[in-house]
C-alpha positions, 0 to 999 in steps of 0.5 A: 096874344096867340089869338092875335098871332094866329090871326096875323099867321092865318093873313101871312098864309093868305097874302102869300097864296094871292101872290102866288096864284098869279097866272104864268104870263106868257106870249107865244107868235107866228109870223106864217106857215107856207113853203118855207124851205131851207132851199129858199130862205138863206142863212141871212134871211134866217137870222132876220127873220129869228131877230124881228120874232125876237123883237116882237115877243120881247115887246109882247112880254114887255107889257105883260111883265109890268102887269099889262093885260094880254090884249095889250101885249098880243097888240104890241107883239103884232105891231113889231110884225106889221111894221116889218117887210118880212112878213105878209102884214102891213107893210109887208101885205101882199098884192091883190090882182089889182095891184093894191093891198087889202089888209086883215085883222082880228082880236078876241078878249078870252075874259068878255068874248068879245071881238072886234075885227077888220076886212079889206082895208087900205089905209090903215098902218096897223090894221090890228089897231083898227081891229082892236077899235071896233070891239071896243069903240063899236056895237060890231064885231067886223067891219070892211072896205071903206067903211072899215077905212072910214072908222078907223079914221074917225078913231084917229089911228095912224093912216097912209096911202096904200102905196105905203104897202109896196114891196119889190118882193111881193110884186113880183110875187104877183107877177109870177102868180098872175102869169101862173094864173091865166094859164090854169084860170082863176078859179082852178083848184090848182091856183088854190094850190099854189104859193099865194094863199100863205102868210099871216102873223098873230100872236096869244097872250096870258097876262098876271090875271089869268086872261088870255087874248089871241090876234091875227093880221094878214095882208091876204093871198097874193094875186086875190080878186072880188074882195076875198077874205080868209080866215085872219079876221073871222073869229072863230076860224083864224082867231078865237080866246076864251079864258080857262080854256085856251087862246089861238091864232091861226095861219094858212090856207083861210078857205078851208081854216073858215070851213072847219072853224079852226081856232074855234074847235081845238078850244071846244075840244079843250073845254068839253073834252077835257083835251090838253091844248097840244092834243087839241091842236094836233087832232085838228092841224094834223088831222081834220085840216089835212085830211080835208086837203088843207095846209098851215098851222095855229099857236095855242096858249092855254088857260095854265101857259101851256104851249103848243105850235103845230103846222103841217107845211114845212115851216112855220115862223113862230116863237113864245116866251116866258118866265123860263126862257125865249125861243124862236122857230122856223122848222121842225118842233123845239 
């Protein structure tokens, strides 16, 4: 009977320890870094802004609290966002110089390494959708153009005419660029140094297993030519997750976010320096990014749901959520 007590103690012991170690699920967003300013943005827009990072963390959270994977929920987290106006994503991309909206995104697997990302799309709804399906329903890892457009419809998702994108407020954000820019020239560094390279949203997640996910959707710069892509579907730079290390999404200015392999660097710096993740972000987002001449900001979870969301611009719109609570940011640090 002790022998048998014991046993059923020892078994007690061991259920209650695989209960306990379950990861501390966890959802952090941003919906872009920029020239966000008390001065510009009015009480209303405020509070509009709080409800829909609300709105998209609690569907985040939503999936991980019944024990869905991280993948899934920086997916659903994202979608809220690409479906609102209010930010630089889907329905509320940006204009290129043409007048159309080429739409970007990118999702990375923190447990597999895998990735999957689009460029230059014009049809897709949800381009992180899109994303999603070619690391899972394709040997690639980032397709563009039409034939991004194309694969998307063979996967059957969601599809709409580019004019579905429209804004009156980012048309006439392009009419100011462009009228900005045939005075100083396209390529001027002075055009680079402008409002239009701002606005990305994305979102990194840790699930009940201990996976992390990291996403990135963006509509682009504002008045872009030649198929220029930034660093939202680049994995590495605007987006990069690697389980027991940490998961990031990025938002900024994408030339100098791929030239400095962003997302990559602050989870090299966790994994082979030791660094926690708020140490990691801020030597890269406040150092090496500005110092090279660069501006934005990236949300990082770590392996543990540790969170840290530095920017160097103004403003930042971002928010997480947890088993202690909900927040949602637009300046300052909590």
């Amino acid at each position: 009977m002790n022998t048998l007590l014991r046993c059923l103690l020892l078994a007690g012991v061991a259920f209650g320890a695989q209960a306990n170690s379950k990861a501390p699920i966890t959802i952090a967003i941003h919906g872009g870094a920029g020239t966000i300013t008390r001065a510009n943005l009015g009480p209303e827009q405020e509070k509009a802004y709080h409800a829909k990072l609300q709105q998209a963390l609690d569907a985040g959270y939503a999936v991980l609290d019944k024990g869905g994977p991280a993948l899934e929920a920086v997916q659903a987290a994202i979608k809220v966002m690409e479906d609102s106006p209010l930010f630089n994503a889907g329905l509320g991309a940006v204009y290129t110089w043409d007048g159309e909206h080429e739409l970007d995104a990118s999702i990375m697997d923190g447990k597999t390494l895998n990735a999957g990302a689009v460029a230059g799309v014009k049809t897709v709804k949800h381009p992180i959708e899109a994303a999603y399906r070619v690391m899972t329903q394709s040997p690639h890892v980032m397709l563009s153009g039409q034939g991004a457009d194309d694969f998307a419809k063979e996967q059957g998702l969601a599809l709409v005419d580019n004019h579905y994108f429209d804004t009156e407020f980012r048309k006439k954000a392009l009419d100011k660029a462009k009228e900005q820019i045939k005075l100083s020239g396209y390529q001027a560094r002075n055009y680079l140094a402008g409002d239009y390279k701002y606005g990305t949203v994305g979102a990194v997640a840790l699930d009940a297993d201990g996976n992390l996910a990291a996403a990135t959707s963006t509509g682009g710069m504002t008045a872009k030519r030649y198929g220029r892509i930034g660093d939202s579907p680049v994995i590495g730079a605007g987006t990069y997750a690697e389980n027991g290390v940490c998961a990031v999404s990025a938002t900024g200015h994408g030339e100098y976010f791929i030239r400095l392999n962003i997302a990559a660097d602050i989870c090299a710096r966790v994994r082979y320096q030791g660094k926690d993740v708020k140490t990691a972000a801020d030597e890269v987002i406040h150092g090496r990014l500005q110092q090279l001449g660069g501006t934005g900001g990236v949300i990082v979870l770590g392996a543990d749901g540790s969170i840290t969301q530095p920017f160097n611009t103004e403003g930042m719109y971002r928010g997480y959520r947890n088993s202690a609570g909900s927040k949602t940011l637009i300046y300052g640090n909590p």
